[in-house]
C-alpha positions as CSV (number, residue, x, y, z in Angstrom):
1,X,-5.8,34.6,22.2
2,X,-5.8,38.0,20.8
3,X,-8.7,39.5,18.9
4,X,-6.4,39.8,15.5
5,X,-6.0,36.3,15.8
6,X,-9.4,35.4,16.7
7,X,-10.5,37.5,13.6
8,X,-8.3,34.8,11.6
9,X,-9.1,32.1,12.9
10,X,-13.1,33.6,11.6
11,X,-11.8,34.4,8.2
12,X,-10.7,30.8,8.2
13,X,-13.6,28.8,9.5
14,X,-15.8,31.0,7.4
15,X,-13.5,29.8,4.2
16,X,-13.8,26.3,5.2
17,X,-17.9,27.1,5.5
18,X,-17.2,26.0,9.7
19,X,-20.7,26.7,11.3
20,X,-19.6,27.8,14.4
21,X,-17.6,30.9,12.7
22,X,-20.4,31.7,10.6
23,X,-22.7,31.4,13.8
24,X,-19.9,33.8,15.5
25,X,-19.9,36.0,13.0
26,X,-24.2,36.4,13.0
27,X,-24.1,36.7,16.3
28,X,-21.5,39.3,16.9
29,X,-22.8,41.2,13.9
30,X,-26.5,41.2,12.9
31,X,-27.7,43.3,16.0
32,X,-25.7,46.4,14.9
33,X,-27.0,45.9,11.2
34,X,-30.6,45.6,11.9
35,X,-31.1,48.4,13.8
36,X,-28.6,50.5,11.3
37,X,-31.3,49.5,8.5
38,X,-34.1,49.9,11.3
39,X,-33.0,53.4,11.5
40,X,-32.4,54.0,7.9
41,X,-36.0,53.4,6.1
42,X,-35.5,49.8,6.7
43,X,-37.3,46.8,7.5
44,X,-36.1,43.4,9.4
45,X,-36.4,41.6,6.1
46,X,-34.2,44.7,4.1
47,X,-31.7,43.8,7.6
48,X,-31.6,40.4,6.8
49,X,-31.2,40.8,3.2
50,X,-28.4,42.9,2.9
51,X,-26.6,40.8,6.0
52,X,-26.8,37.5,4.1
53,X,-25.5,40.1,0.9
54,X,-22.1,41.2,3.4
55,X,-22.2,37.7,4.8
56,X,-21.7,36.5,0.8
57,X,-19.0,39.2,0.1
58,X,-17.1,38.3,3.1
59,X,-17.6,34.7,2.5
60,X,-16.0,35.0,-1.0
61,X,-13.2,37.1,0.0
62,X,-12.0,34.6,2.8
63,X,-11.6,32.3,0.1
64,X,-9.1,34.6,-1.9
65,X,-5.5,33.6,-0.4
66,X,-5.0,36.9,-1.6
67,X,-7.5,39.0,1.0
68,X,-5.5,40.7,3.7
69,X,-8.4,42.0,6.3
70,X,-6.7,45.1,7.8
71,X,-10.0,46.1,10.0
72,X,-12.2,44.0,12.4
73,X,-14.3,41.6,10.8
74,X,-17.7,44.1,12.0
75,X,-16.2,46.9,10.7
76,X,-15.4,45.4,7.2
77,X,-19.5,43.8,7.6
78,X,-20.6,47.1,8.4
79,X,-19.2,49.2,6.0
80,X,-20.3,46.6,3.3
81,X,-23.8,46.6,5.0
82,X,-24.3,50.4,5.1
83,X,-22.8,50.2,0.9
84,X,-25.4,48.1,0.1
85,X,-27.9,49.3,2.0
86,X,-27.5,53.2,0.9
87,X,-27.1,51.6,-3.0
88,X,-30.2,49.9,-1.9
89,X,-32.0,53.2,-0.7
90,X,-31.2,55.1,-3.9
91,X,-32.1,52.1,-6.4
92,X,-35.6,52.4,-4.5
93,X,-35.7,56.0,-4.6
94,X,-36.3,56.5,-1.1
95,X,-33.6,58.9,-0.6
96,X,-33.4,61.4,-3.3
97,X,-30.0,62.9,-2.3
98,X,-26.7,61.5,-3.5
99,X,-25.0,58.2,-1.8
100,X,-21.8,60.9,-0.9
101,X,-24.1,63.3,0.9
102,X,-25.7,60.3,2.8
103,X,-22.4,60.5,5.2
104,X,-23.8,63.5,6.4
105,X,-27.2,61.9,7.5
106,X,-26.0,58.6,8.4
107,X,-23.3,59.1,10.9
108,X,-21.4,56.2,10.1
109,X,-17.5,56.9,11.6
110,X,-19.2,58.0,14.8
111,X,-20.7,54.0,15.1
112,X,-17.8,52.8,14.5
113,X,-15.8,54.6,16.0
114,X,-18.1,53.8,19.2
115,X,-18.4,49.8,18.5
116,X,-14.4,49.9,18.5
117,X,-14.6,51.5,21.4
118,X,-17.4,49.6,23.3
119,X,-15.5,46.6,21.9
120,X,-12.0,47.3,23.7
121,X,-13.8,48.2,26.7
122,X,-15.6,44.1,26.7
123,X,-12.0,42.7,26.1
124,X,-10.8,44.5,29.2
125,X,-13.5,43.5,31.2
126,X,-13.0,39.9,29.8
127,X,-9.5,40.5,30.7
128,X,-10.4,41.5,34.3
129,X,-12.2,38.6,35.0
130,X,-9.8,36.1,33.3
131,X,-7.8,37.9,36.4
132,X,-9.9,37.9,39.3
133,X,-10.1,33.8,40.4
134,X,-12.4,32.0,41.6
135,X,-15.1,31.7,43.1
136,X,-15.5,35.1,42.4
137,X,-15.5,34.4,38.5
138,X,-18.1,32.2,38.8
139,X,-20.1,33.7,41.5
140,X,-20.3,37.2,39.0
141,X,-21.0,34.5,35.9
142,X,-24.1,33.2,37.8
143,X,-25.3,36.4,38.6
144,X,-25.0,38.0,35.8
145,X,-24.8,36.1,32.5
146,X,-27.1,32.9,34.0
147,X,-29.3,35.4,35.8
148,X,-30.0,32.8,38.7
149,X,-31.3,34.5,42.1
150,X,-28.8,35.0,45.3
151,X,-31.0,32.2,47.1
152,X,-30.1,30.0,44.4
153,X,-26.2,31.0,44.5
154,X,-26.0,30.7,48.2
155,X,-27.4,26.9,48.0
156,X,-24.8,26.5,44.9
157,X,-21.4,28.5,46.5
158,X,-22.4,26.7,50.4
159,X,-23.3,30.3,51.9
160,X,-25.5,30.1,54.7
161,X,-27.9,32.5,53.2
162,X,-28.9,35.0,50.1
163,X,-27.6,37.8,52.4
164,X,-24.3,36.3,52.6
165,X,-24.0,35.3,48.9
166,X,-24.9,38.9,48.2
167,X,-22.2,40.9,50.4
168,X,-19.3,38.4,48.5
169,X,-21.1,39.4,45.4
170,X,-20.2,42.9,45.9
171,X,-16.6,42.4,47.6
172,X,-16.0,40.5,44.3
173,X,-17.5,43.1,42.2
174,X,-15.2,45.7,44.0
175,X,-12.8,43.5,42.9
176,X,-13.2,43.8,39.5
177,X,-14.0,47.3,39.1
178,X,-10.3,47.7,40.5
179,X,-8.8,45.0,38.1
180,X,-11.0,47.1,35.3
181,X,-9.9,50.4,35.9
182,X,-6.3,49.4,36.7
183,X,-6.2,48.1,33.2
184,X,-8.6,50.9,31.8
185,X,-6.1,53.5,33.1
186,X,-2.8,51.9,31.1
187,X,-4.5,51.5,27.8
């Protein structure tokens, strides 16, 4: 599924109130907002405030039949997030400059333009491993998303020992890198 459809199928779920998008959408989201209000004269409560504000404008939106998202759904939380919060800033007149000369300051294009980026660079990699097979898939899963030890994938994958768990680790590894970069290279 592709990530424009993925996107909808969020939009949706959020307009039907569907936990697991709004979950989705916390969880792919709040990180970058917290520590852009973190870094901003904010607090974790100001993060969560004005995250639950976007989360509200987005929400209301995907109701509309008539809202057409033309971005990513972080980019469209963001740039609501970093409205609110710079309205926020001047209402509490922590800033004393002008909302328009806060671009300068807060280097907003440049995180975006980076998240985009770090973003397509995740969906090849998820792409890479869609294409690598198994056992490799799973042996790179349990090393590194479940965190278990080699001892423990040797006695799961039927190596004869963590050594031997560890040099398949790596040949798969290599394996992926080339997959990565192969697909890296086209885009």
């Amino acid at each position: 599924m592709s990530t424009i459809e993925q996107e909808h199928l969020l939009l949706k779920g959020l307009a039907k109130s569907d936990k697991a998008s709004v979950e989705a959408i916390y969880r792919d989201n709040y990180s970058v907002i917290q520590s852009f209000i973190l870094n901003n004269n904010g607090t974790a409560d100001d993060a969560r405030d004005v995250f639950q504000e976007a989360m509200v404008v987005l929400y209301e939106k995907s109701k509309d039949p008539a809202f057409s998202l033309h971005c990513q759904v972080r980019t469209y939380i963001y740039s609501v997030c970093r409205r609110l919060w710079l309205k926020r800033l001047q209402q509490l007149n922590r800033f004393s400059t002008q909302v328009e000369s806060l671009e300068e300051i807060v280097p907003v294009e440049e995180e975006i333009e980076e998240h985009e980026k770090r973003n397509a660079d995740f969906q090849l990699m998820e792409q890479a491993m869609g294409k690598i097979g198994e056992p490799c898939k799973s042996l790179l899963d349990a090393y590194y998303l479940q965190k278990k030890s080699m001892h423990d994938i040797a006695a799961e994958f039927g190596y004869t020992n963590a050594d031997n768990a560890k040099t398949q680790k790596y040949k798969c590894l290599v394996r992926l890198k080339k997959l990565f970069f192969s697909q890296y290279k086209n885009v």
